[in-house]
N, C-alpha and C positions, 0 to 999 in steps of 0.2 A: 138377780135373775140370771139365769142358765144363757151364754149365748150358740149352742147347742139349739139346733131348730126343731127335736123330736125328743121326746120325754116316754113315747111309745116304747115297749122291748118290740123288737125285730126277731120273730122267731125261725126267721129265716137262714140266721148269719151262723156257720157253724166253724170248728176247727175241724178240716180233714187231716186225715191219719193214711198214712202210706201203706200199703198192703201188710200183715205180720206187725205191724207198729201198735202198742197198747201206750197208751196216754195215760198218765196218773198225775193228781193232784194231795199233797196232804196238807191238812190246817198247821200251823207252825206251833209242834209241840210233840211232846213223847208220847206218842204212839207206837201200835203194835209194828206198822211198815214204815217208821221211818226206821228203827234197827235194822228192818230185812232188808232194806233198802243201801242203808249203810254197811251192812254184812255183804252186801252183793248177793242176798238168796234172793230176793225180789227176781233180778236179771237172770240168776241161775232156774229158778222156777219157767220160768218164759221161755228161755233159750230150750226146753227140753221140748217143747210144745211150737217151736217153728215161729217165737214171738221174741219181740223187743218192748226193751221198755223207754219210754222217754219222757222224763218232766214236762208236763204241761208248763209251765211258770217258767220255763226256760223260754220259750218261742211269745216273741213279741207282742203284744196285743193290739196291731196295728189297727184296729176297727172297734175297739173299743166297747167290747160285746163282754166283755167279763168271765167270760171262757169258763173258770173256777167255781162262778156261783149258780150258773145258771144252768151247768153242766150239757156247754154246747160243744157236746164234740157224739159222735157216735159210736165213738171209740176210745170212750173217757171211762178210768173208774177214779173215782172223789173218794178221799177219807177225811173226815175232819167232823165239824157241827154239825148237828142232824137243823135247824131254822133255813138256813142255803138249799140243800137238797130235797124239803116242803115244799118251800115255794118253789123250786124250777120242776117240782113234779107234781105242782098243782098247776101253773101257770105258763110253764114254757118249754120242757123237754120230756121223754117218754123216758122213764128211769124204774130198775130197779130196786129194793134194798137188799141187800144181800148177808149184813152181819151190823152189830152194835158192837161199841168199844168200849173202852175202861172208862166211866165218869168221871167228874171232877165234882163231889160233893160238898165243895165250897161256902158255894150260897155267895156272898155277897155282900157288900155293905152301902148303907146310908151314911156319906158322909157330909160334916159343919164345919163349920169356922168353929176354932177353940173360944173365941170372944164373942158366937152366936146367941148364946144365950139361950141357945137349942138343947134338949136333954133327953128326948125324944120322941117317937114317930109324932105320938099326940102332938107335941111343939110344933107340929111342920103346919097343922091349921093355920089358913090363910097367909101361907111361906110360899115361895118358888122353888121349884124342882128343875132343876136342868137336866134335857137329857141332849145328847147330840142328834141332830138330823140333816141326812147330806142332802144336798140339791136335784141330787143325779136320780132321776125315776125309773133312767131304765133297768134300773137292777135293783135288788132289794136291797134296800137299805141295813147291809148286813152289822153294819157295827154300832148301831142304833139297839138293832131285837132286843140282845140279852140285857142293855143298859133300859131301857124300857120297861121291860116284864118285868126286872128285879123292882122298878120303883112299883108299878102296880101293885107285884105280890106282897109289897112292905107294906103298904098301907091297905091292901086287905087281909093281910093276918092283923093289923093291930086295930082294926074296924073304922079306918079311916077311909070316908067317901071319899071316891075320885072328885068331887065341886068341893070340897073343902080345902082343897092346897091347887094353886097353881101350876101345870108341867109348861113349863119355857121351852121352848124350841130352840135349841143353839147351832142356828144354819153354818154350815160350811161346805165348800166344796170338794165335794168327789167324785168331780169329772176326771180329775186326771188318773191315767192306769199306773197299772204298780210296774215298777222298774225289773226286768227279768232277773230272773235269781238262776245259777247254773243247777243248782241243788236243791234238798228239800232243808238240808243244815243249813245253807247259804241263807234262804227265805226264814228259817224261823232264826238263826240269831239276829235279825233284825228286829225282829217282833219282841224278843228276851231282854231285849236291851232296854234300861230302866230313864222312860221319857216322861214319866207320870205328870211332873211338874209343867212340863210343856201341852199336856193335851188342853183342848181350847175347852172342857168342862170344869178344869182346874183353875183356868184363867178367869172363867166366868164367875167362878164364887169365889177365888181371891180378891177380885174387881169388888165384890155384893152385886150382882147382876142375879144371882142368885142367890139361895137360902142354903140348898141341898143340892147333892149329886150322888147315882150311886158306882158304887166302886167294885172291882173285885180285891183280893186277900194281897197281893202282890203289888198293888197300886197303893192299895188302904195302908201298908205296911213304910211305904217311900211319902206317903202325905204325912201320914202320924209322926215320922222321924223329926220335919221338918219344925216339930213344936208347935204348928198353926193350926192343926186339924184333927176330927175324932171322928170314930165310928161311935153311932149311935142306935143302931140297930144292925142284926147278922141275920139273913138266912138260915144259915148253917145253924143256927141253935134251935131253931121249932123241930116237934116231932113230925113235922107233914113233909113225905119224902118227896110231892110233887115241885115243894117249892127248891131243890136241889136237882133230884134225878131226872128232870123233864129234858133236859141239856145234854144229853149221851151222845158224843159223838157215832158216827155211822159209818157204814162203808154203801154208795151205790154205786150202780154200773147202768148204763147206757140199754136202752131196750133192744136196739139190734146189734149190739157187741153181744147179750146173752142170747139173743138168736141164733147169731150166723156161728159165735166162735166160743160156746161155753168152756172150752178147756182154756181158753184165756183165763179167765177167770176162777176157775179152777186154780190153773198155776198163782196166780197172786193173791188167792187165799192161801193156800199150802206157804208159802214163804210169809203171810201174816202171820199165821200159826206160830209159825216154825219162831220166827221174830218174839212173838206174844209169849209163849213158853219160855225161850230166852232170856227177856225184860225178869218173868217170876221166878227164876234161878238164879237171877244175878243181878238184881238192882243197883248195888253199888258201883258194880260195873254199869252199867246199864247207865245212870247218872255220871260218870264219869266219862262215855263215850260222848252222852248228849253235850254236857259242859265245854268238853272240848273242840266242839264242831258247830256249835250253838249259842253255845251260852258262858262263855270264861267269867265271869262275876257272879254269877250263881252261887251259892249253895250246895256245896258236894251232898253235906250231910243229911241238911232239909229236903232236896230233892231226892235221893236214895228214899228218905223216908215216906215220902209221899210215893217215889215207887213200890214201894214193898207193900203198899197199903193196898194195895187195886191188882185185879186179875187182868191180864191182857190180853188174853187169847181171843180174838173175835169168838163173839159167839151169837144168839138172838136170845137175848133176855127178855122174859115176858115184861117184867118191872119196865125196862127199857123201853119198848115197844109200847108200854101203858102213857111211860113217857112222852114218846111223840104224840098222841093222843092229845093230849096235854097243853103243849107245845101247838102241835097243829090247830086247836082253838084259841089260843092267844092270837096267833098269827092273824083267822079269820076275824076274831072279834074287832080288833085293830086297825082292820085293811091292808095286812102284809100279804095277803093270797087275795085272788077275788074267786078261784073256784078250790071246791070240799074235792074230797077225795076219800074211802076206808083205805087205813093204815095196813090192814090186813090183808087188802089186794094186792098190795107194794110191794109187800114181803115175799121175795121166794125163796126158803129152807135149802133147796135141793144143791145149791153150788156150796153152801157151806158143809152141810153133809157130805159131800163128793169130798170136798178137798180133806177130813177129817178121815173117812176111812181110807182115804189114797195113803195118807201120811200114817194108817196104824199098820195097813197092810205092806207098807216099805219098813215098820219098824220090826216086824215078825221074821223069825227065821225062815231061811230056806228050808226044805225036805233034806236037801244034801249036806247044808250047814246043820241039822239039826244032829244028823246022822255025826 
């Protein structure tokens, strides 16, 4: 049990932002702004527009309000999972979406014990499923979702009833906040760094507390090595694109940030952009700056690869947008939201447009230069 006396969110508790100061968060990963951010056109975008920029994940989270997922600032724009920005804008803040970002078509795996005797999905009848579940209610239980929905959608593409296998609930705590990062490199090479063996859903079916767990490709890849463990089903192989594309990262922004100051926003589109075009020109660069700021054990060439594979320029993908759709029903069906929302209402076009023609009409000649 929580010794925490309130499991309520408090939608009262906000981070304020100093006048001209724009707040950003990105999920720990390559993305279209964390290049622009790393290039310094993020800052340079902003500064043209009388704005600053400052990591959120920098400034302490003395109050333990999760700033990041529940998108409490009013002058926050979020990049990262589209599941976090659902729920704080079905349940706790007034939020725009403003652009979708490069997938990650992965899907995901079922993983066994090599000696399980598991061969698959059908095997998992009358098996245990782990999935992890933190204690802490006042925030969604963000690292739970996508291990969640992958075991559902496994065992309903292979026609296995949710009362025919067991989901275990593997409690732990996550009441404690995450330790400030100066950077957005700083916070995601923590996350890059390879702890598979230690996550406590790893522990659990090494122990047999469980039967299954599911994994993603970079997890599934540090279990398999170790000789003890298989994948037994993918995602990634069916032809149904919900069970991959539902997971599009996003970009929102704050409902009276796009009120009071749309050229904020404007600016830190334009330097996405500008970021996102960069990434598709030069991945291997592109991989090479991430590895070095991020991720030094990585993969030059596999990551390169995986860059060149995906477009990065914000944009709003209807596919995408179908996605959250998608997404945003698992959430309700489950109890990760308690109120609906249309996705369509969310969506407003006009700042990414803005920032698309600012950025064609800076790349056009002058009258004078044309002369």
């Amino acid at each position: 049990m929580s010794d925490h006396p309130s499991d309520v969110v408090d939608r009262t508790k906000f981070i304020v932002a100093e006048e001209g100061e724009v707040l950003h968060t990105l999920c720990p990963g390559p993305q279209a702004s964390y290049f622009s951010v790393a290039h310094g056109w993020t800052q340079e975008e902003l500064a043209k527009v009388g704005a600053r920029l400052t990591y959120l994940r920098a400034i302490p989270d003395i109050e333990e309000i999760w700033p990041h997922v529940g998108h409490r600032s009013e002058s926050l724009i979020r990049e990262g999972g589209n599941w976090p920005p659902i729920w704080s804008r079905a349940d706790v803040s007034d939020t725009l979406l403003v652009a979708t970002l490069a997938p990650s078509p992965e899907g995901g795996q079922i993983v066994v014990r090599v000696d399980s005797g598991i061969y698959s999905v059908a095997g998992l009848r009358g098996k245990k499923i782990g999935v992890p579940k933190g204690r802490n209610n006042k925030k969604l239980d963000f690292g739970r979702v996508p291990l969640h929905r992958g075991v559902i959608d496994t065992l309903r593409v292979n026609g296995v009833a949710l009362d025919e296998v067991e989901i275990v609930d593997l409690f732990h705590d996550d009441w404690a906040v995450e330790k400030p990062s100066s950077t957005p490199a700083e916070r995601a090479g923590r996350y890059t760094a390879n702890k598979a063996l230690e996550a406590h859903d790893v522990k659990a079916l090494a122990e047999g507390k469980v039967d299954a767990i599911f994994s993603n490709r970079a997890k599934t890849r540090a279990l398999e090595a170790t000789g003890q463990y298989k994948a037994i089903d993918d995602l990634g192989r069916y032809p149904d694109w919900t069970l991959t594309g539902a997971s599009t990262p996003v970009i929102t922004v704050s409902g009276k940030l796009a009120r009071e100051h749309p050229e904020q926003i404007i600016a830190y589109l334009r330097a996405a952009i500008r970021g996102g075009r960069w990434v598709n020109q030069n991945p291997r660069a592109a991989a090479e700056l991430f590895a070095s700021k991020s991720g030094p054990h990585l993969d030059i060439d596999v990551l390169a690869k995986d860059l060149a594979s995906k477009d990065f320029v914000p944009k709003l993908d209807p596919q995408a947008l179908g996605g959250l759709e998608v997404q945003k029903r698992f959430l309700k069906e489950f109890g990760y939201i308690k109120n609906d929302f249309d996705i369509a209402d969310w969506v407003d076009a006009s700042f990414l447009e803005r920032a698309h023609a600012s950025l064609d009409a800076d790349a056009q000649p002058s009258a004078i230069a044309a002369e």
